[in-house]
Predicted model as a PDB file, atoms N, CA, C, CB and O in Angstrom, pLDDT in the B-factor column:
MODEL        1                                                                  
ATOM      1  N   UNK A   1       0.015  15.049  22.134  1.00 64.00           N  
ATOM      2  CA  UNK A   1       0.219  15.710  20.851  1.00 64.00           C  
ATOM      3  C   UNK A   1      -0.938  16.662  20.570  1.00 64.00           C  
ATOM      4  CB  UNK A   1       0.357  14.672  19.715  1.00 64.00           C  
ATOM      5  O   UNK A   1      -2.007  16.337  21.085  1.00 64.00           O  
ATOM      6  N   UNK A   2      -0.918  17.640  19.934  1.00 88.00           N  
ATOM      7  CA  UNK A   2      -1.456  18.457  19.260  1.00 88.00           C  
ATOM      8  C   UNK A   2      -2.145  18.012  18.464  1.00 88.00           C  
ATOM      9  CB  UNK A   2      -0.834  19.141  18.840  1.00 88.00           C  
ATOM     10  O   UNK A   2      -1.722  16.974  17.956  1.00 88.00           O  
ATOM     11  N   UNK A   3      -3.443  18.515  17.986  1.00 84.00           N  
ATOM     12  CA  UNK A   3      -4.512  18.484  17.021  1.00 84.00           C  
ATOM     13  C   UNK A   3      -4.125  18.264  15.486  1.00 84.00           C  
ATOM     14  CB  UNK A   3      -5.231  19.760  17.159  1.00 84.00           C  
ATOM     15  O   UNK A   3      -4.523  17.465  14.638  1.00 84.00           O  
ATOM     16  N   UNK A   4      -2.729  19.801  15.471  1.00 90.00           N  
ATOM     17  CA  UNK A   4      -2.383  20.235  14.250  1.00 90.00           C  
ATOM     18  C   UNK A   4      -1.497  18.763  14.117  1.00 90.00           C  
ATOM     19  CB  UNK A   4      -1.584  21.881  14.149  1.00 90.00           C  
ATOM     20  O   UNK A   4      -1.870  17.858  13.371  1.00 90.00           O  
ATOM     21  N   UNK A   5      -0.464  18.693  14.829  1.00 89.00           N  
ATOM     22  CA  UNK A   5       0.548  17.008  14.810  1.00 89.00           C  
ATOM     23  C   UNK A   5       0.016  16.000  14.435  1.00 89.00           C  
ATOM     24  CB  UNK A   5       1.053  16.368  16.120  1.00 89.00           C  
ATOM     25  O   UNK A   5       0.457  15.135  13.679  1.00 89.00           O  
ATOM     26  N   UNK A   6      -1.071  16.078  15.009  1.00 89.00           N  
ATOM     27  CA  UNK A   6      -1.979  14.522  14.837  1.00 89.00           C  
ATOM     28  C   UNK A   6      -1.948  14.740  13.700  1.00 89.00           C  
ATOM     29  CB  UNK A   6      -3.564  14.124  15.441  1.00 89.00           C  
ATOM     30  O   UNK A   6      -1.186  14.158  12.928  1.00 89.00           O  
ATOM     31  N   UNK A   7      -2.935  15.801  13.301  1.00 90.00           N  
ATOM     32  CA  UNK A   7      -3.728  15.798  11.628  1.00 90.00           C  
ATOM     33  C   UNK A   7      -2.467  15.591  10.694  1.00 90.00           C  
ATOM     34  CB  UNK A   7      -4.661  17.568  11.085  1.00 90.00           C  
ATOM     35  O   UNK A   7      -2.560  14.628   9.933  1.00 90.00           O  
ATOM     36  N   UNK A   8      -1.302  16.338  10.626  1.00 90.00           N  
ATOM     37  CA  UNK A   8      -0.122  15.975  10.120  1.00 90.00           C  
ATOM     38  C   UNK A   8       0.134  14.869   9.614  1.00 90.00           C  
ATOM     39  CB  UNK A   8       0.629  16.094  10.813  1.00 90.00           C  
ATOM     40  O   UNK A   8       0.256  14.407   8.480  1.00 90.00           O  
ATOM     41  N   UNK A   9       0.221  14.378  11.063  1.00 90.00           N  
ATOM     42  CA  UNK A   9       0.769  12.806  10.869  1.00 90.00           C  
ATOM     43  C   UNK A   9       0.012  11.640   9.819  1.00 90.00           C  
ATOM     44  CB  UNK A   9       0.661  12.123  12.393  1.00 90.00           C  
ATOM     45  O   UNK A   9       0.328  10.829   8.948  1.00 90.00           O  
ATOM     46  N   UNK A  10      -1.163  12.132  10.511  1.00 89.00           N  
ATOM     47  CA  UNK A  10      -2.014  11.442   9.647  1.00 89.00           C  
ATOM     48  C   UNK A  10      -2.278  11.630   7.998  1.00 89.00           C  
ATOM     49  CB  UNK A  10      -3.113  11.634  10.247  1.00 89.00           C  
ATOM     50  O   UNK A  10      -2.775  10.726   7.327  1.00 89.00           O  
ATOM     51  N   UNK A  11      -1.914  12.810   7.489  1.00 90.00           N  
ATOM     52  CA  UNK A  11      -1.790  12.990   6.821  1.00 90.00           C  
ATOM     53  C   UNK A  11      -0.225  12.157   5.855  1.00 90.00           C  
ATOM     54  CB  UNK A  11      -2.140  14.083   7.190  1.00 90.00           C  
ATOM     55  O   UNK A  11      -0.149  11.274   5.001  1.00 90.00           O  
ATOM     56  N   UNK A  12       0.293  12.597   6.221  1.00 90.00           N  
ATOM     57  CA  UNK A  12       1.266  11.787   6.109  1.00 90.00           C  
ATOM     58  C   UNK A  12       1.303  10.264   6.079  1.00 90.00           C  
ATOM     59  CB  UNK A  12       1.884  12.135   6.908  1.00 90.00           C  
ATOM     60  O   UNK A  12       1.900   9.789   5.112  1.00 90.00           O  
ATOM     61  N   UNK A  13       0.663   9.223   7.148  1.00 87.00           N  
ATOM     62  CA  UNK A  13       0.381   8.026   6.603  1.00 87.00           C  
ATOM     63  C   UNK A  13      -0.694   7.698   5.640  1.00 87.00           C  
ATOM     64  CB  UNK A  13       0.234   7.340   7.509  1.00 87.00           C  
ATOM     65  O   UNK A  13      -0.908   6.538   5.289  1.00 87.00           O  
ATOM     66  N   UNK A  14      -1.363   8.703   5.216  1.00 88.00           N  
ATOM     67  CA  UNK A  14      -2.309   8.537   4.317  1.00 88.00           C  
ATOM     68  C   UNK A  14      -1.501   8.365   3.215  1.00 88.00           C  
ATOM     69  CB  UNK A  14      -3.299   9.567   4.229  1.00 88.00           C  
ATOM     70  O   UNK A  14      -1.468   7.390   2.464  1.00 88.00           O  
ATOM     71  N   UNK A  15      -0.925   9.266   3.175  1.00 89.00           N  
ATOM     72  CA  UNK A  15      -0.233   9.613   1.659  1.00 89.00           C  
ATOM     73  C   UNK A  15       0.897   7.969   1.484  1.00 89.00           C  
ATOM     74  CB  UNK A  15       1.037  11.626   1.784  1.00 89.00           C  
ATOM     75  O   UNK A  15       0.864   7.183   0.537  1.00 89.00           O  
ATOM     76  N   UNK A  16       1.482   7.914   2.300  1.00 89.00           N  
ATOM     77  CA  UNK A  16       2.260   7.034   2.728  1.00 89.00           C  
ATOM     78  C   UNK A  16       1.536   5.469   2.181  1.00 89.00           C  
ATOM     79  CB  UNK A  16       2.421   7.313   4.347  1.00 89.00           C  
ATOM     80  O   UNK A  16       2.076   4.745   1.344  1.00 89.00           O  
ATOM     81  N   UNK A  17       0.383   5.207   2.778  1.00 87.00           N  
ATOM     82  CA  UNK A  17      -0.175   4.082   2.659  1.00 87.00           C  
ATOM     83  C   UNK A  17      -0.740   4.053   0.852  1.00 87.00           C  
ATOM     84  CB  UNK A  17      -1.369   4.007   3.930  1.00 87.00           C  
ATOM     85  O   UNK A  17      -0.853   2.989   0.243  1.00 87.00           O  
ATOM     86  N   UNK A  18      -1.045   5.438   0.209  1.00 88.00           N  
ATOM     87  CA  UNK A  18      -1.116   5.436  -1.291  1.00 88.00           C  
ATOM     88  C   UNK A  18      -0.357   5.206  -1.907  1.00 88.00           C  
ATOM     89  CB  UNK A  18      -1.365   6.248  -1.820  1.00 88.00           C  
ATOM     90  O   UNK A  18      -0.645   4.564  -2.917  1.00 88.00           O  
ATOM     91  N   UNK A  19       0.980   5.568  -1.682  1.00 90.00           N  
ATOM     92  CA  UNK A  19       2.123   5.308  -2.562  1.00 90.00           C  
ATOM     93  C   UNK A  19       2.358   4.221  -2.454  1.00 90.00           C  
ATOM     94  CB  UNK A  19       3.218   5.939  -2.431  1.00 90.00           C  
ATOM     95  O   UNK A  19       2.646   3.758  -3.558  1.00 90.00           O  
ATOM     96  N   UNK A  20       2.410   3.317  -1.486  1.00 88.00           N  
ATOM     97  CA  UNK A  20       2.510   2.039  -1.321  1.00 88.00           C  
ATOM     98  C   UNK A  20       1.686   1.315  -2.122  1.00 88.00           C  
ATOM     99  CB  UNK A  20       2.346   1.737  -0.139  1.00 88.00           C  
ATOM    100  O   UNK A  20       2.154   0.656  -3.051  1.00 88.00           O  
ATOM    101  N   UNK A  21       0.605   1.346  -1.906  1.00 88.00           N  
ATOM    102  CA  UNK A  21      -0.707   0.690  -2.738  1.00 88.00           C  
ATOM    103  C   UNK A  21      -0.285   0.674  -4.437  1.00 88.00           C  
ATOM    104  CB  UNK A  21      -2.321   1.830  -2.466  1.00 88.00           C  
ATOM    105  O   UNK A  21      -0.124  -0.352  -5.099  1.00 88.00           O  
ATOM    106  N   UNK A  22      -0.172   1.890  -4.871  1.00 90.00           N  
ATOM    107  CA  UNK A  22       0.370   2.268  -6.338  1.00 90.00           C  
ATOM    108  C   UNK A  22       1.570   1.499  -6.390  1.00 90.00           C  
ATOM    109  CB  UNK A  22       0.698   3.908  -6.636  1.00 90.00           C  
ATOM    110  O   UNK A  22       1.519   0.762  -7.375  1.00 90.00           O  
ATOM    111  N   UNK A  23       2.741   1.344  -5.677  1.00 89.00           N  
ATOM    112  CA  UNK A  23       4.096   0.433  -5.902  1.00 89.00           C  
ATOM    113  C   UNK A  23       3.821  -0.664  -6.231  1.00 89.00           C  
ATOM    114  CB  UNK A  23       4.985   0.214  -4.840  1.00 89.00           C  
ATOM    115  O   UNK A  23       4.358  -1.159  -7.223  1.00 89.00           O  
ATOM    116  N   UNK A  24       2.859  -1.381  -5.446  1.00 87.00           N  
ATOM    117  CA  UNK A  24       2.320  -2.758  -5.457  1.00 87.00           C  
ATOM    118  C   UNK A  24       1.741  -3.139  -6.296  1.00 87.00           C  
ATOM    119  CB  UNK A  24       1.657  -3.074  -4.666  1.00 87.00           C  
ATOM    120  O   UNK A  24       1.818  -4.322  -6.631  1.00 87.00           O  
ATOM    121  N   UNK A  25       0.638  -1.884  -7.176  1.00 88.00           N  
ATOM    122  CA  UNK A  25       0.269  -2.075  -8.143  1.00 88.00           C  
ATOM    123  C   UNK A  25       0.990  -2.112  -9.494  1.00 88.00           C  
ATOM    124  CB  UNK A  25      -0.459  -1.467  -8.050  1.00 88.00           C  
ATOM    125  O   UNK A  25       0.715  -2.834 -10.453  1.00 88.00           O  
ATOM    126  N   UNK A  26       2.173  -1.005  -9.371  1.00 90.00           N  
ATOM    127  CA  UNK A  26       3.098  -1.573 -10.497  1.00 90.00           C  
ATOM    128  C   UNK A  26       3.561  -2.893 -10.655  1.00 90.00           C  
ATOM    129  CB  UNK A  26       4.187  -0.963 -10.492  1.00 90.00           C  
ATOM    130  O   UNK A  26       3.566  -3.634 -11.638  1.00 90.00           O  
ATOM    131  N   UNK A  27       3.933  -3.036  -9.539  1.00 88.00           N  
ATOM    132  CA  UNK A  27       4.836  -4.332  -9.496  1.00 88.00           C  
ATOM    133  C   UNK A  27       3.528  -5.378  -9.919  1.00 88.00           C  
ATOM    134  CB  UNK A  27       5.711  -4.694  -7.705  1.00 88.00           C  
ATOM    135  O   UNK A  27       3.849  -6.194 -10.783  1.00 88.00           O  
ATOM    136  N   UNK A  28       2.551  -5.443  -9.590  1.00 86.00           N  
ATOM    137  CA  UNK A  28       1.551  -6.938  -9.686  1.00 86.00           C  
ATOM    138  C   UNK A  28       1.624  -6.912 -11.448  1.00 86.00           C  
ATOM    139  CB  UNK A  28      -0.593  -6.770  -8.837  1.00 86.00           C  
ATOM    140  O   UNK A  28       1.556  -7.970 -12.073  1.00 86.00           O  
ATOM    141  N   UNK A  29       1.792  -5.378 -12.253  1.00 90.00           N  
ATOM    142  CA  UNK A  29       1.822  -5.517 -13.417  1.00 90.00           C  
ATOM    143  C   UNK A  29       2.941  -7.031 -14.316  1.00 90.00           C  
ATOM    144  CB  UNK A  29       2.188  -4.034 -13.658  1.00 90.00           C  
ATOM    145  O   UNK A  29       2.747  -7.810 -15.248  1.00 90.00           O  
ATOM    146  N   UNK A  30       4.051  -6.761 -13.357  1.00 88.00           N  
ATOM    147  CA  UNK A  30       4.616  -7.828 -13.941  1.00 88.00           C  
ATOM    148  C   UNK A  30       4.708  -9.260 -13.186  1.00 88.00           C  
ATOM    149  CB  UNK A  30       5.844  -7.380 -14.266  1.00 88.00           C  
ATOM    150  O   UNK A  30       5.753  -9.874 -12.971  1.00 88.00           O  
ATOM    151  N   UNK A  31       3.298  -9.695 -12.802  1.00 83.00           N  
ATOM    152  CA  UNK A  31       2.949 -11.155 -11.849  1.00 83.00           C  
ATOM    153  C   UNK A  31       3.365 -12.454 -12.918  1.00 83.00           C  
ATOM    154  CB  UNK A  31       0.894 -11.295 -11.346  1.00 83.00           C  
ATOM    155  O   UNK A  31       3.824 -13.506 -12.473  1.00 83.00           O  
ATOM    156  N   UNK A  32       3.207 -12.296 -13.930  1.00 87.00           N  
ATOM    157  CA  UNK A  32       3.486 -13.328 -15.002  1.00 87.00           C  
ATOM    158  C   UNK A  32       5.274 -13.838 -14.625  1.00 87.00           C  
ATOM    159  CB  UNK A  32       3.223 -12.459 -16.808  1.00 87.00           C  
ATOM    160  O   UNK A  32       5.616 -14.964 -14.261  1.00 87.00           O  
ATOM    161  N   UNK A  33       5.944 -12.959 -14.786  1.00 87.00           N  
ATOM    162  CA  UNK A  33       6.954 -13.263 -14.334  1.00 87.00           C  
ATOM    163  C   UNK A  33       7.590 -13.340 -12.964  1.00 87.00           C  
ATOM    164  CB  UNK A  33       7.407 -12.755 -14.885  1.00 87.00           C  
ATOM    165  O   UNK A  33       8.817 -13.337 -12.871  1.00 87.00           O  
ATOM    166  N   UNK A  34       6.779 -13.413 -11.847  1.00 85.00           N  
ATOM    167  CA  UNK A  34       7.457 -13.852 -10.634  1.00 85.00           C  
ATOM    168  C   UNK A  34       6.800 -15.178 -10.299  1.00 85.00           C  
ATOM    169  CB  UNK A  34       7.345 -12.788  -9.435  1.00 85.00           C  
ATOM    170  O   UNK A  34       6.097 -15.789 -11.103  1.00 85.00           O  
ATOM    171  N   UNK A  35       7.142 -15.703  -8.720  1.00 91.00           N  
ATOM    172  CA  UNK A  35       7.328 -17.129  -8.354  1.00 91.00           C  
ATOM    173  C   UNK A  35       5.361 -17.470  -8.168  1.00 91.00           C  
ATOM    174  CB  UNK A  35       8.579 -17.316  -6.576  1.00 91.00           C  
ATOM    175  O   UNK A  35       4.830 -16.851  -9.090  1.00 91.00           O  
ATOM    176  N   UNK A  36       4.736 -17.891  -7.679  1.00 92.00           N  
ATOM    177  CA  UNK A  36       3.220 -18.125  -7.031  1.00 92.00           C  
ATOM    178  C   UNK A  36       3.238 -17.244  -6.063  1.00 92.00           C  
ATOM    179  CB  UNK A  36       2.814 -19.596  -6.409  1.00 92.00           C  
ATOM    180  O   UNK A  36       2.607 -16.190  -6.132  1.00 92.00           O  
ATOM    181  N   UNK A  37       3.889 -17.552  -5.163  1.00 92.00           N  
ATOM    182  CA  UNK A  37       3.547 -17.284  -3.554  1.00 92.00           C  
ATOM    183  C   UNK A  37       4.081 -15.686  -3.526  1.00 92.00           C  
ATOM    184  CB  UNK A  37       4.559 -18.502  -2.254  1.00 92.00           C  
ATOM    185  O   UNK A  37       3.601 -15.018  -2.610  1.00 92.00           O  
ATOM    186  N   UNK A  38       5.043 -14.983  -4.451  1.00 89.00           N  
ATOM    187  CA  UNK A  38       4.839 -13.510  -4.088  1.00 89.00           C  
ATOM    188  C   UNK A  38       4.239 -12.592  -4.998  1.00 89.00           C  
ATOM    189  CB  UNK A  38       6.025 -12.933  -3.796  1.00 89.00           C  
ATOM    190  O   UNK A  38       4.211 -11.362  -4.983  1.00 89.00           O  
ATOM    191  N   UNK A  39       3.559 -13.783  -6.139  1.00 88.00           N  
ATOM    192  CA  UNK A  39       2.158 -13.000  -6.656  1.00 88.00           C  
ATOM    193  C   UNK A  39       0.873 -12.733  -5.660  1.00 88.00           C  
ATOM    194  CB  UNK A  39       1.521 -13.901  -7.858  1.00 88.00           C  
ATOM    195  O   UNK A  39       0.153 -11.735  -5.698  1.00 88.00           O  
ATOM    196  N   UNK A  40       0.709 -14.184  -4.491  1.00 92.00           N  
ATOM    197  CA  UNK A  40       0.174 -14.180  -3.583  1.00 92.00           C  
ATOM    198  C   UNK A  40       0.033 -12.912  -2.373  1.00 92.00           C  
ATOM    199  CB  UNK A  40       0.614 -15.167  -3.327  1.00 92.00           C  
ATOM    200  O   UNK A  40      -0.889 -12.291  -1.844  1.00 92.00           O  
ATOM    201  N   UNK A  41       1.602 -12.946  -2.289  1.00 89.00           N  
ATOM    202  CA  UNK A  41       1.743 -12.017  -1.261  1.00 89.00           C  
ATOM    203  C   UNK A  41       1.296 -10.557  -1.457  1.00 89.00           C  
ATOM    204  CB  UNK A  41       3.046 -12.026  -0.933  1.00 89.00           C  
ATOM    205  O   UNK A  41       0.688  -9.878  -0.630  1.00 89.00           O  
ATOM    206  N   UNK A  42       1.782 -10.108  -2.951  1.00 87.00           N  
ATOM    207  CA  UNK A  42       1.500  -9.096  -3.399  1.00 87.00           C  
ATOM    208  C   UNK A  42      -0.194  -8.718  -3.630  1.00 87.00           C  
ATOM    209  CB  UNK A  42       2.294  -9.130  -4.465  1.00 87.00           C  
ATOM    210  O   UNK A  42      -0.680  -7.627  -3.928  1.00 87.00           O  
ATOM    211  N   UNK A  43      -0.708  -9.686  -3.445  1.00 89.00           N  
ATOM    212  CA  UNK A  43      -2.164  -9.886  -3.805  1.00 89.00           C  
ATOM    213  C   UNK A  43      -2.766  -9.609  -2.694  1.00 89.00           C  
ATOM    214  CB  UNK A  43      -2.593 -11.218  -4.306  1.00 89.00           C  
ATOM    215  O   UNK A  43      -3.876  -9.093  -2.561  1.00 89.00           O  
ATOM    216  N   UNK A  44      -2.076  -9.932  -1.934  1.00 91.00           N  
ATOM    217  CA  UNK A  44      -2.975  -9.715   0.070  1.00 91.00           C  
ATOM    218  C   UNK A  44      -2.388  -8.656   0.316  1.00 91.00           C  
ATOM    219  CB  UNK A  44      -2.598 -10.979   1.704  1.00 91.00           C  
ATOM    220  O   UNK A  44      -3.202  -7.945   0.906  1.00 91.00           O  
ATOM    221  N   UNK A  45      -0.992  -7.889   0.152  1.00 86.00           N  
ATOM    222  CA  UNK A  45      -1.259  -7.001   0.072  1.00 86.00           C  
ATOM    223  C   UNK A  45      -1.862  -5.629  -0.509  1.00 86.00           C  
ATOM    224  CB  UNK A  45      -0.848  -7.176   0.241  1.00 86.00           C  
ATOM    225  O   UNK A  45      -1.879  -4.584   0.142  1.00 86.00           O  
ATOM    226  N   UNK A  46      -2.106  -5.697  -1.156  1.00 84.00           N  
ATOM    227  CA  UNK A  46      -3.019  -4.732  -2.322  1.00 84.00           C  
ATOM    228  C   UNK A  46      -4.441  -4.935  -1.629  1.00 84.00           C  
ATOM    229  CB  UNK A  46      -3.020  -5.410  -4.266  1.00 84.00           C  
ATOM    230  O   UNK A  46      -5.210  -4.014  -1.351  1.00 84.00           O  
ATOM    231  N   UNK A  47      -4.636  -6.120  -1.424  1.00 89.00           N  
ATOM    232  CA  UNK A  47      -6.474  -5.887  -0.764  1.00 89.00           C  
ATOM    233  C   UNK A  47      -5.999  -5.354   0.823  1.00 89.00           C  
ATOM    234  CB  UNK A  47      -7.784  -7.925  -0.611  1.00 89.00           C  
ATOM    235  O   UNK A  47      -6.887  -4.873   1.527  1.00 89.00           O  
ATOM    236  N   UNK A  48      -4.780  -5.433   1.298  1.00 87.00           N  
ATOM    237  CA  UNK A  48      -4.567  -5.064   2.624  1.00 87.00           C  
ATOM    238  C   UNK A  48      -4.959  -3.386   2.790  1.00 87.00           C  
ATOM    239  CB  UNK A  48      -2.973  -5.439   2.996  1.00 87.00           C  
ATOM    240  O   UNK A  48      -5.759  -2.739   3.465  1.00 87.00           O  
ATOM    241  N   UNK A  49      -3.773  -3.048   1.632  1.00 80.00           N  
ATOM    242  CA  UNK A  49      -4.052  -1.299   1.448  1.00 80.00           C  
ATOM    243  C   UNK A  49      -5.188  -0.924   1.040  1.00 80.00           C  
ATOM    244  CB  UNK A  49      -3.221  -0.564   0.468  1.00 80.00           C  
ATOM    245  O   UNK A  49      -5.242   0.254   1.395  1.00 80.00           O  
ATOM    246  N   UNK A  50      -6.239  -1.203   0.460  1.00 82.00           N  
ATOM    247  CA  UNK A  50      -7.114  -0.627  -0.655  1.00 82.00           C  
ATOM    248  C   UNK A  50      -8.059  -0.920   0.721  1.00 82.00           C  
ATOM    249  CB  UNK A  50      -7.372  -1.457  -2.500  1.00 82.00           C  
ATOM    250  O   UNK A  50      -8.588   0.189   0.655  1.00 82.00           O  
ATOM    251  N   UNK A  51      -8.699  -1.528   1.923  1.00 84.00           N  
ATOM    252  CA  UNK A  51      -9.115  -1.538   2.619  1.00 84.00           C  
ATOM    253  C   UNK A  51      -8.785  -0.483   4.068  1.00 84.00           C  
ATOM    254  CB  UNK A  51      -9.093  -2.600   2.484  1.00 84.00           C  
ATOM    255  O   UNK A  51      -9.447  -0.405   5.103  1.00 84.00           O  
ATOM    256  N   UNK A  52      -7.658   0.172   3.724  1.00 78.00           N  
ATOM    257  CA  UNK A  52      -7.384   0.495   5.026  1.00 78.00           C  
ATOM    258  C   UNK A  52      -7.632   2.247   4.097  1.00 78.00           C  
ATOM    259  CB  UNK A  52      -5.589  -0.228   5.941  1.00 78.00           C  
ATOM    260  O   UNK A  52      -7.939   3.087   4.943  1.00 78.00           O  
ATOM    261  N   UNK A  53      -7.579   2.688   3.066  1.00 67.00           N  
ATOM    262  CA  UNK A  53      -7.765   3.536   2.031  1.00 67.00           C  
ATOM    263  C   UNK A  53      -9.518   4.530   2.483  1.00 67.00           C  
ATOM    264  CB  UNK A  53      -7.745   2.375   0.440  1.00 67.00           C  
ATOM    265  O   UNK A  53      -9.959   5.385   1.715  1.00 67.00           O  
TER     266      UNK A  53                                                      
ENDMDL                                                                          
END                                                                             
């Protein structure tokens, strides 16, 4: 691949991996009302993204 492709791409999972992070963060807004374990889940993920950021 190309320099320009790469950078692209990468660009692209950047952006990709933010929007995600922000979804997750909406959603943890309403943790009161879901089960333990996918407040949990939602919780490892959010430190998953915000590390890879």
């Amino acid at each position: 691949m190309t320099a320009d492709i790469m950078e692209k791409r990468m660009e692209f999972l950047s952006d990709a991996l933010v929007r995600t992070l922000h979804a997750l963060e909406v959603a943890y807004q309403y943790k009161d009302a879901m089960p333990e374990h996918v407040r949990t889940l939602i919780e490892q993920r959010i430190e998953d993204a915000r590390e890879s950021c």
